[in-house]
N, C-alpha and C positions, 0 to 999 in steps of 0.2 A: 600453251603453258603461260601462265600468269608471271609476271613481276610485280615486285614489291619494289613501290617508290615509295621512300616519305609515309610508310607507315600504311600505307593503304593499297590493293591488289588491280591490277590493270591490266587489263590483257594485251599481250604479248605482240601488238602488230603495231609495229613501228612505220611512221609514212616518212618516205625520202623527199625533200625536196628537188624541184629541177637538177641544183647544184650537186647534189648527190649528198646533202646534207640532212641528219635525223633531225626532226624539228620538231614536232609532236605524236602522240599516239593516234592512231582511229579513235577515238576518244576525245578529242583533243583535248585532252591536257599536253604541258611542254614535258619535254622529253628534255632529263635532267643532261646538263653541258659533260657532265664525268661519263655518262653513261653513252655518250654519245660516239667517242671516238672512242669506246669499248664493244659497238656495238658496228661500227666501221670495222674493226679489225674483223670480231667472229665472221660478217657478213665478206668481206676478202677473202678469210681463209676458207668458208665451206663454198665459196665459188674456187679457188685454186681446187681446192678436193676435187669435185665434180670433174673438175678439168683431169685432173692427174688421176684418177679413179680407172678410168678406159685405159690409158698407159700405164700403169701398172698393173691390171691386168692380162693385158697382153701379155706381157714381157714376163707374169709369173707364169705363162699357159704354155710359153715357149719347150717348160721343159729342159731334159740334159741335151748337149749340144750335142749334134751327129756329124761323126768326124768324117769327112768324103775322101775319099783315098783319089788325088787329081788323075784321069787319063793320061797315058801314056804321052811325054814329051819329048822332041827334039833337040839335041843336046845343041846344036850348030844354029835352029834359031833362037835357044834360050839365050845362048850367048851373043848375037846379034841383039836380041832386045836386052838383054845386061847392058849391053855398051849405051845403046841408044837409050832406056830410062832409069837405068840406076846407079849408074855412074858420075850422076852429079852430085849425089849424095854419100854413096857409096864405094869403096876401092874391093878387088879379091884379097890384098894382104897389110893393108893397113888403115887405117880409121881416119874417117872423114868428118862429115854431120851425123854420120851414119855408121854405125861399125863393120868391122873388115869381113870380109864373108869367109873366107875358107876357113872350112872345118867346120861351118856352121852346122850342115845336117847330122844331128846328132849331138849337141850343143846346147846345157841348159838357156835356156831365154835368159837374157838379160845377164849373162856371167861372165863373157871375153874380156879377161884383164884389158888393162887400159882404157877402155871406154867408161865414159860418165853416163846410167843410163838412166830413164825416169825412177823413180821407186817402184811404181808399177811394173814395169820390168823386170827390176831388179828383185822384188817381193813374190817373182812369176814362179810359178812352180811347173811349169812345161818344158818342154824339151821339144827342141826342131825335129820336126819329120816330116813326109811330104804332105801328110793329112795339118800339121800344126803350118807350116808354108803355106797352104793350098788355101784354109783359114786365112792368113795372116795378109794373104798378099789380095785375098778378098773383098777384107773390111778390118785392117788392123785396131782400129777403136773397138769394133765387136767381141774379142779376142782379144783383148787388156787395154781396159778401158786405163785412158789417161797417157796412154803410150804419147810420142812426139811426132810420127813417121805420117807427115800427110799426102800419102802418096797409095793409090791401090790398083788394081788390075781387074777390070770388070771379065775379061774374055778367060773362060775356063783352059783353052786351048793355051792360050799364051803366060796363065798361071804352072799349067803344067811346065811348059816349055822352059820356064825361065826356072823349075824347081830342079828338074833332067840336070839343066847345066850347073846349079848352086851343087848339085850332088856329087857333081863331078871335082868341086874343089877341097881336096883332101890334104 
């Protein structure tokens, strides 16, 4: 596709210097100064494209989420790993970094008076269950994005485990 410089049609294949600088056409004539860091930018942005073109693909192929109902959990080691990794963050009846859990299962996302929570959160439209937990405690950015909680549970076993015990706090 041609450009029009100065009146007159030039095709369209701009040569970069080392510097990464537009300095002339295959042509050479100069490649006018205005056009130059007009033609930096387009050339950034359809390389960012390219770039983000496979990622967002992906991420549209995903589809609706499929919610896993967690394995059956241990109520007595849930609460052994409560104590031991979420109790620094976290209390059962009152609010830390991290807001207080009982009552939680069953519990719009993001609504326990007194805590201050992201907007994200707060704008959640989910509800705690063992399937929203079992998520959350998975990959809590995956599952509302922008959340604060950087903290997750790779073992499904110990996801259950510690959901058995939240359940228990009524």
């Amino acid at each position: 596709m041609p450009i029009v410089v100065s009146g007159s049609c030039i095709p369209a294949v701009p040569v970069m210097s080392a510097r990464g600088v537009f300095t002339r056409f295959e042509s050479g004539r100069p490649f006018p100064k205005a056009r130059k860091s007009l033609l930096k930018a387009v050339v950034l942005g359809a390389a960012v494209l390219c770039l983000a073109v496979p990622v967002l693909a992906q991420q549209s192929n995903t589809g609706p989420r499929v919610w896993q109902t967690p394995v059956a959990g241990d109520v007595l080691k849930g609460q052994a790993l409560y104590t031991a990794r979420c109790t620094a963050c976290h209390a059962v009846d009152s609010n830390k970094t991290g807001p207080a859990h009982r009552g939680v299962m069953g519990r719009r996302v993001g609504s326990l008076k007194g805590y201050k929570y992201s907007d994200e959160m707060a704008q959640s439209r989910l509800r705690w269950t063992p399937q929203t937990l079992n998520a959350w405690l998975q990959d809590p950015e995956d599952l509302v994005a922008g959340q604060r909680m950087g903290f997750q549970v790779e073992d499904a076993q110990e996801r259950a485990d510690l959901i058995a015990y939240l359940a228990t706090l009524k």
